[in-house]
C-alpha positions in Angstrom: 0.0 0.0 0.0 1.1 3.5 -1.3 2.3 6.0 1.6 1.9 9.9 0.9 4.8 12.1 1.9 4.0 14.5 4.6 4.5 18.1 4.2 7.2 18.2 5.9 9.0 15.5 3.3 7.9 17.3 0.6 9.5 20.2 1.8 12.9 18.6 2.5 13.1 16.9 -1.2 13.4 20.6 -2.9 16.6 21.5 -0.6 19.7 21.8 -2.4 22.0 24.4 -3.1 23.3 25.1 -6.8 22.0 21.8 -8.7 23.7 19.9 -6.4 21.4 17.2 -3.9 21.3 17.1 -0.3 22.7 14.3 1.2 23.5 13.5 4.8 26.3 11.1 5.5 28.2 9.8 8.0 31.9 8.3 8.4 31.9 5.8 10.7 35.7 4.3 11.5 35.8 1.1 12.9 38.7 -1.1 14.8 39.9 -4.4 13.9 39.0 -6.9 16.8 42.4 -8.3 15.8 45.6 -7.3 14.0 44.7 -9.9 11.3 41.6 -8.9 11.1 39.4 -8.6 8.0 35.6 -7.7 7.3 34.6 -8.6 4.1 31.5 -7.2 1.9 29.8 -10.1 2.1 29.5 -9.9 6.2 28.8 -5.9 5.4 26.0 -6.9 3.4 24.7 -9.9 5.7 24.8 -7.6 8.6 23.1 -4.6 6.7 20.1 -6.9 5.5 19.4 -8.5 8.8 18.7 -4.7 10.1 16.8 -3.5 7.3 13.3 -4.8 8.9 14.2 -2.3 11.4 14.4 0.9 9.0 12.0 0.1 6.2 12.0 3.3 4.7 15.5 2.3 3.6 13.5 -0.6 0.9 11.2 2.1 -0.2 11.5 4.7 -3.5 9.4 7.9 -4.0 7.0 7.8 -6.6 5.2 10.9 -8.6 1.1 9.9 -9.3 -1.3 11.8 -10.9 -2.2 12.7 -7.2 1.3 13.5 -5.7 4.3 12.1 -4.2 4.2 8.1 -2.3 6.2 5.6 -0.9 6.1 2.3 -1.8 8.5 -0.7 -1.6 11.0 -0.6 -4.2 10.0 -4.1 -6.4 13.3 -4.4 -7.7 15.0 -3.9 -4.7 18.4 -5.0 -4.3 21.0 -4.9 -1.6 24.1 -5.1 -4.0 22.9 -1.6 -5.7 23.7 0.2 -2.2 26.2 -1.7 -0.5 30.0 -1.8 -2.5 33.4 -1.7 -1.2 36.3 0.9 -2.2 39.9 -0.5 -1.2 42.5 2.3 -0.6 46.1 2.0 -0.9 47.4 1.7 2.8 47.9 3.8 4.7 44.7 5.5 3.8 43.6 8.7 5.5 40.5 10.1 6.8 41.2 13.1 4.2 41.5 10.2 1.9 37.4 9.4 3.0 36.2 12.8 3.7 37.2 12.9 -0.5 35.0 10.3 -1.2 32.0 12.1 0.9 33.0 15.3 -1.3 31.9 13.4 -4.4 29.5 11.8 -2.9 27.6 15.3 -2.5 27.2 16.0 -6.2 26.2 12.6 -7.2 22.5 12.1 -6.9 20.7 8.7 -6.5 18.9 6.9 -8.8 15.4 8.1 -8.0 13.8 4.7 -9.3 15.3 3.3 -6.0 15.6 4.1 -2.7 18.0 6.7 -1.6 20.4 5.5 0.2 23.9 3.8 0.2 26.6 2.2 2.1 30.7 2.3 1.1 33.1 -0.4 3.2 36.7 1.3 2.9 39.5 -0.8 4.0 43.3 0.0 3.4 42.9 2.5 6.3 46.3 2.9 8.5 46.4 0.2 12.1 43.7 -2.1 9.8 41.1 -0.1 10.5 37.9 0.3 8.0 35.1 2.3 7.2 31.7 2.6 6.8 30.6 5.6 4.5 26.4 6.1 4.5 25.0 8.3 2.1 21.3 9.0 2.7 18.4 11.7 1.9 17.2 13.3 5.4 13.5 13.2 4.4 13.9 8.9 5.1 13.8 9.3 8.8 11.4 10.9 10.9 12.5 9.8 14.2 9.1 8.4 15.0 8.0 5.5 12.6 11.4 5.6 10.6 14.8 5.8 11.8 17.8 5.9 10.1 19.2 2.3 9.6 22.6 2.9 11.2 20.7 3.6 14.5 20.0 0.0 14.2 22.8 -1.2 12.7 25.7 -1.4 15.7 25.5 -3.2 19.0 26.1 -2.5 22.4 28.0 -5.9 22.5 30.4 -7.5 20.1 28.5 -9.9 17.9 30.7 -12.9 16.3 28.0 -14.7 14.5 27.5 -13.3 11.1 23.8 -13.4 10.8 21.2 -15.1 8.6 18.9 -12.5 7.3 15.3 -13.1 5.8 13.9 -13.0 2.4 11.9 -10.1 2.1 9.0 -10.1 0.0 7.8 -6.1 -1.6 4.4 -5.1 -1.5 2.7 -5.1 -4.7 3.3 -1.4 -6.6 -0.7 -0.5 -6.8 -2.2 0.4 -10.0 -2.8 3.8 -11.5 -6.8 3.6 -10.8 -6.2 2.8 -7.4 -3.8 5.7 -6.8 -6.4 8.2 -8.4 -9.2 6.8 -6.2 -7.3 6.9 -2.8 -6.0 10.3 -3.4 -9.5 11.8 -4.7 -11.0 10.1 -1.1 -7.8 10.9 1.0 -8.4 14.6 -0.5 -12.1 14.7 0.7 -11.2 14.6 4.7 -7.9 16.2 4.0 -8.3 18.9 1.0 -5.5 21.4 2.2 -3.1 18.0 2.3 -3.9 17.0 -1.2 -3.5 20.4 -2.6 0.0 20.8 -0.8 1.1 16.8 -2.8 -1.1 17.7 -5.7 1.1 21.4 -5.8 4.5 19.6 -5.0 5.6 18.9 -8.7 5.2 22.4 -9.5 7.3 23.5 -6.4 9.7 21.1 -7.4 10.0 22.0 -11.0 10.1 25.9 -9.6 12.4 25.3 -7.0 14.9 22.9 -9.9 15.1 26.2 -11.6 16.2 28.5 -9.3 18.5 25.9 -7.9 20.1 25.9 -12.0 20.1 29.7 -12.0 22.1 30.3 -8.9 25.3 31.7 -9.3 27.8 28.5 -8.5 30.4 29.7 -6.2 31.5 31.2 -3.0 29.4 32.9 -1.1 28.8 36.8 -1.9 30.1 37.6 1.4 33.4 35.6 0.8 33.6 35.6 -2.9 37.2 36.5 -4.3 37.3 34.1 -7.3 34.0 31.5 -8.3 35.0 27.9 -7.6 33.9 25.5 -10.0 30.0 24.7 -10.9 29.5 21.6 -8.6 32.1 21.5 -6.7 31.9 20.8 -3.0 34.7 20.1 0.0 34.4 17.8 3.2 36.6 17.6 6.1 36.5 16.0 9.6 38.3 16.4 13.0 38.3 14.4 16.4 38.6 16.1 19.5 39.1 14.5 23.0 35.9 15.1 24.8 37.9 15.3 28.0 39.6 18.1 26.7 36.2 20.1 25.9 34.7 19.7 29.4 37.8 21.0 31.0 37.5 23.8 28.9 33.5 24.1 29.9 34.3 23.8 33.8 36.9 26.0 33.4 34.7 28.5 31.9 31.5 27.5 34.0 29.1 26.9 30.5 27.9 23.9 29.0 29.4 21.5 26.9 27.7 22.4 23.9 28.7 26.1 24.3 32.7 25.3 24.1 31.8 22.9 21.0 30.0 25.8 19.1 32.8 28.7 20.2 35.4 25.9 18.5 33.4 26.1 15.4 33.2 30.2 15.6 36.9 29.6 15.7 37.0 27.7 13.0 34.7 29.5 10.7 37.3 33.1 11.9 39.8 31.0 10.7 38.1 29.6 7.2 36.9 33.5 6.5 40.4 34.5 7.0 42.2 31.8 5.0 39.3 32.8 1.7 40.5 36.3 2.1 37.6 38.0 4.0 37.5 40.0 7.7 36.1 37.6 9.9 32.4 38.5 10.4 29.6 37.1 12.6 27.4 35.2 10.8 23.4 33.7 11.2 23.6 30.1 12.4 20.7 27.6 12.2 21.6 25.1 15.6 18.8 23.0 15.7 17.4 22.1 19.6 16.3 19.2 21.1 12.9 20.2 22.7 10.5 18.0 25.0 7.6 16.4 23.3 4.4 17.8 23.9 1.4 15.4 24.3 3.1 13.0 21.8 4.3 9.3 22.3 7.7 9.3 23.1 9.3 9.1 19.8 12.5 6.8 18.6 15.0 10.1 19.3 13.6 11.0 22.8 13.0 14.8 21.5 11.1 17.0 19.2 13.6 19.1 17.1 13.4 23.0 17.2 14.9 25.7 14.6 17.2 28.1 16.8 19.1 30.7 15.6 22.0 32.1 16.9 24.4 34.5 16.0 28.0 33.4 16.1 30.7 36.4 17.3 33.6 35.5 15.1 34.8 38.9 14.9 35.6 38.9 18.4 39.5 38.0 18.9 39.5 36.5 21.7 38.7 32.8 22.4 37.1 32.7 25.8 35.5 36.2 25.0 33.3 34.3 22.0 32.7 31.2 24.6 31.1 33.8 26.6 29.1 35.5 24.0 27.6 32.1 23.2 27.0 31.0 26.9 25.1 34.1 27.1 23.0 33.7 23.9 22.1 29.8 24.8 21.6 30.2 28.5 17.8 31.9 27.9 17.0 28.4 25.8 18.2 26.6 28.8 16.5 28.8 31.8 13.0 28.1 29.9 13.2 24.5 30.5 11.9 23.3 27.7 15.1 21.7 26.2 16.6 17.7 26.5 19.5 17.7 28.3 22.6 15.8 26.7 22.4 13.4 29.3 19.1 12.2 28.2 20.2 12.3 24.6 23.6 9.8 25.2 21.1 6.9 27.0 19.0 6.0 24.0 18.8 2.7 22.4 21.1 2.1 19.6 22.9 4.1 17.4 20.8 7.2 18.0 23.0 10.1 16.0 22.6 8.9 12.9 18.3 9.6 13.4 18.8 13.0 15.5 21.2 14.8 12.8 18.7 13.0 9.9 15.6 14.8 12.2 17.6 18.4 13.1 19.1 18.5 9.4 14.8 18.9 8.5 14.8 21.9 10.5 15.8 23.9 7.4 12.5 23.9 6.3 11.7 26.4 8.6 12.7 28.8 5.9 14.9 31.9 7.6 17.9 32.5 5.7 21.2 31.6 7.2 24.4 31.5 6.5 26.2 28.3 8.6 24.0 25.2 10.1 26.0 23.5 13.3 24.1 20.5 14.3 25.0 18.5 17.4 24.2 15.0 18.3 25.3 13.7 21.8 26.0 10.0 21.3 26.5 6.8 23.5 29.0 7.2 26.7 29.9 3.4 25.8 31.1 1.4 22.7 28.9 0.5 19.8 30.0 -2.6 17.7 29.5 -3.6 13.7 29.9 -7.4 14.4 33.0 -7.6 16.4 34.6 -4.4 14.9 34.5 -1.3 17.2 33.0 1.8 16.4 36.1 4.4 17.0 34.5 7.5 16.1 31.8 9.1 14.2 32.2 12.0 11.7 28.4 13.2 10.5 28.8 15.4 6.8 25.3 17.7 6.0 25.3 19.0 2.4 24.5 22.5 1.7 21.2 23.6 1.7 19.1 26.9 1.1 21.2 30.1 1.7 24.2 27.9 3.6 28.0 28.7 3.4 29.2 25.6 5.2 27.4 22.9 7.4 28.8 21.7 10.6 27.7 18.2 12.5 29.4 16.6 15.7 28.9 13.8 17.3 29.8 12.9 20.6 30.8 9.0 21.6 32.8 6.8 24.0 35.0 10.0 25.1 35.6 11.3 21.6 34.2 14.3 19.8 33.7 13.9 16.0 33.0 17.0 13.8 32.2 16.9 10.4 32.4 20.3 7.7 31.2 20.4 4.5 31.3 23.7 1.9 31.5 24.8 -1.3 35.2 25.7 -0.7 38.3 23.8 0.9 37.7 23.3 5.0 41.6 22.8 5.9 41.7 26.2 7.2 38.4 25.6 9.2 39.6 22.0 10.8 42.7 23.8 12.2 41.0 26.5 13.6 38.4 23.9 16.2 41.7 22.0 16.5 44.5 25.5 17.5 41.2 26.8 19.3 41.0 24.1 22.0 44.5 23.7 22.2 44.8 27.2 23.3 41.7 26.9 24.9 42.9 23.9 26.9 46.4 25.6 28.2 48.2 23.8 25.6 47.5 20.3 26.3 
């Protein structure tokens, strides 16, 4: 049975920024359980198939009907089509990955299957591998649907390679019985059916203005165009010990030292592209409590904030306390999740919360940086027996963006993940310089 796309999926389909699609994707780097150690496709694919019951969005495509947008199972599903394996020449880097991400954000999907995919990368320096997902946001909802690497990895190592189930798509229905259900779902919800009846036109509109944007920097940061397409990722790990002595030091929160290191890294990025540093709009999405709901699969409802980041002030600990200052009314009003909550729930939960917070873009205000941050588990996650090491989250550009910016927290490590429309070097040594100053040069 055909599933209409909310509003709120409909909306999140048209984002994009220059042509380009809007992907979210996440770097995942694993440890060998054993210096020997190898994990090939075939377990990669066993292990990805036994969880897909668990995030069937991810079997599902997006059809157009006479009476708007559905989901439905994709018929000619097949595993192989989103799961491959890219071997680099050892010692591989994560700059080596974060280049594959890079391309990955100007290659669309095939939109006659589902939009996701899934690249194993071995040939990573002390054995370690990969796992590179590559997904559209509008999949999870953090209710019904979660992303599928929230379900993937295990709070225990798991040696058995499992078994998983033949899976058996509902039937695509037929033309007449689209028209029908849409002409009765129409009668009890007209304003719904004008909003999927209206979304191929805002589609088409929005493809167009997408095509006639100028491709290139930023106007506030332009010096020469970069080339049509062409998009940059980067990541950085930071000790999370490091950032909460910074925040007791400083007497803020956790999340406040983690968005003054990415001021400090955008100073520096405006700086290296030949502008003065100048504060900029950010769109940090906040985890809310749920009102009159059922608890949903994230533990949160997600918020649009927008704060303004101070990176034309010089000093470090001066911008930590701009920012303490901006997010301490959110806190006083009590109706935010605490990180606390966040890092207890089931799973991998990340991968749904920055799927969820990357939707609040919707929300329309123009902005020119989105920081979204994740808290994640206190305590290991496995893929079989391989450790999860750390966890670098990449959103693409969307709307009126410069540069994204997603960290996730796990097991004592800090992962941040950049992605613009021009090199991010400049912007990963200004988070790493910042908390090294920051830190009394630990």
């Amino acid at each position: 049975m055909a599933e209409p796309l909310s509003q709120t999926e409909i909306a999140s389909l048209s984002r994009g920024v220059g042509g380009t699609p809007w992907h979210l994707t996440f770097v995942d780097v694993f440890s060998p359980p054993s210096a020997d150690a190898v994990l090939p496709l075939s377990e990669v694919v066993d292990r990805v198939s036994d969880r897909l019951p668990f995030a069937p969005r991810f079997r599902q495509r997006i059809r157009e009907t006479v009476t708007g947008l559905d989901w439905v199972d994709d018929t000619d599903f097949d595993i192989l089509r989103h799961v491959r394996q890219v071997t680099m020449e050892a010692p591989g880097s994560l700059t080596q990955v974060t280049d594959l991400v890079a391309d990955g954000m100007i290659t669309p999907f095939d939109p006659a299957h589902p939009q996701w995919d899934i690249v194993l990368v071995d040939g990573l320096r002390g054995g370690q591998v990969a796992l590179v997902c590559r997904s559209h946001p509008s999949y999870v909802d953090g209710g019904d649907h979660v992303h599928l690497l929230h379900e993937l990895y295990d709070d225990e190592p798991v040696p058995e390679r499992p078994r998983p189930l033949e899976w058996e798509p509902m039937p695509e229905p037929n033309t007449g019985d689209d028209l029908v259900s849409g002409v009765m779902g129409g009668l009890s919800d007209p304003v719904g059916m004008l909003g999927r009846l209206g979304s191929r036109v805002v589609r088409g509109v929005g493809q167009s203005v997408e095509w006639a944007q100028s491709q290139g920097l930023p106007g506030l940061l332009r010096r020469e165009p970069v080339a049509p397409l062409t998009r940059y990722a980067g990541g950085v790990l930071v000790q999370l010990a490091a950032v909460n002595r910074v925040r007791d030091a400083s007497g803020c929160t956790t999340h406040d030292v983690l968005m003054a290191l990415v001021t400090a890294g955008l100073r520096q990025w405006q700086t290296q592209l030949g502008a003065e540093p100048s504060d900029v709009v950010a769109l940090v999405p906040l985890a809310v409590r749920e009102r009159g709901k059922v608890p949903s699969a994230i533990g949160c409802a997600i918020a649009p904030q927008y704060v303004m980041l101070p990176a034309r002030n010089a000093s470090p600990q001066g911008r930590i306390d701009q920012i303490a200052s901006l997010t301490r009314t959110r806190i006083d009003s009590g109706a935010t999740i605490g990180a606390d909550r966040l890092t207890r729930l089931a799973g991998f939960a990340p991968a749904s919360l920055h799927a969820v917070a990357g939707r609040a873009v919707i929300s329309g205000r123009d902005h020119d940086l989105y920081v979204g941050n994740a808290p994640g588990p206190r305590r290991p996650r496995y893929f079989g027996e391989w450790q999860l090491h750390s966890s670098y989250p990449v959103l693409g550009l969307a709307d009126s963006e410069d540069i994204t910016v997603c960290i996730t927290s796990y097991n004592g490590r800090v992962g941040i993940g950049i992605a613009a429309a021009a090199p991010v070097r400049a912007f990963v040594d200004g988070i790493t310089s910042e908390l090294h100053r920051l830190d009394g040069g630990r």
